[in-house]
N, C-alpha and C positions, 0 to 999 in steps of 0.2 A: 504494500500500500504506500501509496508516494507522499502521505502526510506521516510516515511513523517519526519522522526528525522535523519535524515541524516544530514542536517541541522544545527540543535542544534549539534550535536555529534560531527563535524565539526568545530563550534564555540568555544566549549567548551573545545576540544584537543589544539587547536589553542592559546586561550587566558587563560587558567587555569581558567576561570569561566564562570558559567552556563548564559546562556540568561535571567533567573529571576536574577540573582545576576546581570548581569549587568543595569537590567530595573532598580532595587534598586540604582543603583549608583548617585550622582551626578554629572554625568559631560554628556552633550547633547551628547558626538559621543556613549556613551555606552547606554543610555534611546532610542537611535535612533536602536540599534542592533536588539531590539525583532521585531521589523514592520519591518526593511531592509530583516530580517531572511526570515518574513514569506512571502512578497512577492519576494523573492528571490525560496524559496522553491515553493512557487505557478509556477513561470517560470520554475523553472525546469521540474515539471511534465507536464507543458504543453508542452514541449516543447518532452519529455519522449515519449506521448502520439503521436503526431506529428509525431515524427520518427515512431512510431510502425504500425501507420497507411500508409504511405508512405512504409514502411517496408512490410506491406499486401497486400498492393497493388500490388505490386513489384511480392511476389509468386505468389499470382493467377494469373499475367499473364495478368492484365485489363489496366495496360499500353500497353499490344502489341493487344486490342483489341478498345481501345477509342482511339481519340484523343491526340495530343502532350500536351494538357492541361491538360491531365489525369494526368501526373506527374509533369507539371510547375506548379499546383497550390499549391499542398499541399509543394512541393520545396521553392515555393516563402515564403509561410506562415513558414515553419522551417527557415529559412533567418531573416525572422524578428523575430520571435519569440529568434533567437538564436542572434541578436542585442540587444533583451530588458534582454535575460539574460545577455551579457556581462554589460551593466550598469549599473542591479540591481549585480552584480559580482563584481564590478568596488567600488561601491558606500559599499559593506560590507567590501573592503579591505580597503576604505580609512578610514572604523568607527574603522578599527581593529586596523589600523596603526595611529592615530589619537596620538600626544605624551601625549595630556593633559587625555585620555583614559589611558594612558599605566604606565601614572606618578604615576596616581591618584591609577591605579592598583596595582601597585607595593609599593605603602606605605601606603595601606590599604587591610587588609584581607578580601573576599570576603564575604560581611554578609548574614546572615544564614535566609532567606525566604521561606514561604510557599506558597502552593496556596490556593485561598477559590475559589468555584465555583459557580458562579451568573447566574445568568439569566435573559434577560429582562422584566422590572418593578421594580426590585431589588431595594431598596436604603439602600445603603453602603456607610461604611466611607475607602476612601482613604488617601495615599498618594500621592499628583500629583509629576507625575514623571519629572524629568530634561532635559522635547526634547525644543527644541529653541523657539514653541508657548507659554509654559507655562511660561520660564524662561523670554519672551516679555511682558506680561500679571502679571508678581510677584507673579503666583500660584504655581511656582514650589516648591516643597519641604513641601506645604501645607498639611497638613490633610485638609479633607472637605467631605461633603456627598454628592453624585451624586448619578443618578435615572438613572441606566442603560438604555438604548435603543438598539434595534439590531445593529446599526452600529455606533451609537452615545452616548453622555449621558448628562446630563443636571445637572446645579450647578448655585447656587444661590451666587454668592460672596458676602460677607458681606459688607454692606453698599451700594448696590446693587439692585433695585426695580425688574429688566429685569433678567431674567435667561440667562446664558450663557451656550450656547454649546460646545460639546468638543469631535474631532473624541475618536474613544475607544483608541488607542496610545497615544493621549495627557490626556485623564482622566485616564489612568494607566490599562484600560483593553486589556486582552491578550486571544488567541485563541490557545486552546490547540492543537496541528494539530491532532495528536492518537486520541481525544476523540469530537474535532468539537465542544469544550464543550467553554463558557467564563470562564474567570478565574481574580482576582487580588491576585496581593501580600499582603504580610503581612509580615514585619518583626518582626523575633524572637526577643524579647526583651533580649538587655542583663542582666545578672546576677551578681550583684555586687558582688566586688573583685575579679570578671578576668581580 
């Protein structure tokens, strides 16, 4: 679908840095950006898809051949679906607008990240990124190795017997939307005397 980086593209006009750059960042409203993005961007296409179908309906005519439910329902479900986008909408202007995001922006250059691409079973070393679970817990900002899962991942905190979980947003993994692929960052190390 040719709006999956709409999105990102959106984000990134917006605030002069990419959605990896801001998952690198320390400060929780910009580590919060890449999850707001993607379920922002999931509601839109559902919401995309919604209209197209209500939109189908509509030509062929099966509103004037069914029932007045024929077009209350899919109407009702665009209604709310078009309520969960205004809050997931609501919820990326406030990480955009955020000052301590905007500070921290503006007196630091956006550092220079890659992606590696994982897959569940993986065990990788990250960085855990700056969303408010980790910065509760004092793993933010940590290196540590986690054992990816499909929707989760697992880490063993030091001094620690019990493994702890961690959604993929709080253990620093991201979904590529183009490729459906997982992915974490990795920052480019800098190069002394710049």
């Amino acid at each position: 679908m040719p709006n999956l980086d709409t999105i990102s593209r959106w984000i990134t006009a917006t605030t002069e840095r990419t959605l990896d750059q801001h998952a690198a960042d320390p400060v929780p409203a910009a580590a919060h950006l890449p999850e707001a993005a993607a379920n922002l961007r999931h509601l839109r296409t559902e919401l995309l898809l919604a209209v197209d179908r209500l939109r189908t309906l509509l030509i062929n005519e099966d509103d004037l051949n069914g029932s007045t439910s024929t077009v209350a329902g899919p109407v009702e479900t665009i209604r709310d679906l078009a309520r969960e986008y205004r809050y997931a909408r609501n919820w990326i202007d406030t990480l955009i607008g955020d000052e301590a995001r905007a500070a921290y922006a503006e007196a630091n250059p956006g550092r220079s990240v890659r992606r590696r691409y994982v897959n569940p079973g993986d065990t990788v070393l990250v960085v855990l990124p700056h969303t408010n679970s980790c910065r509760r817990q004092n793993l933010a900002g940590h290196a540590t190795h986690i054992k990816v899962d499909r929707s989760d991942a697992r880490l063993r905190p030091s001094g620690s017997v019990n493994p702890l979980w961690l959604s993929h947003a709080d253990a620093g993994i991201y979904r590529d939307p183009t490729e459906d692929r997982l992915y974490i960052l990795q920052a480019d190390e800098a190069v002394p005397g710049r």
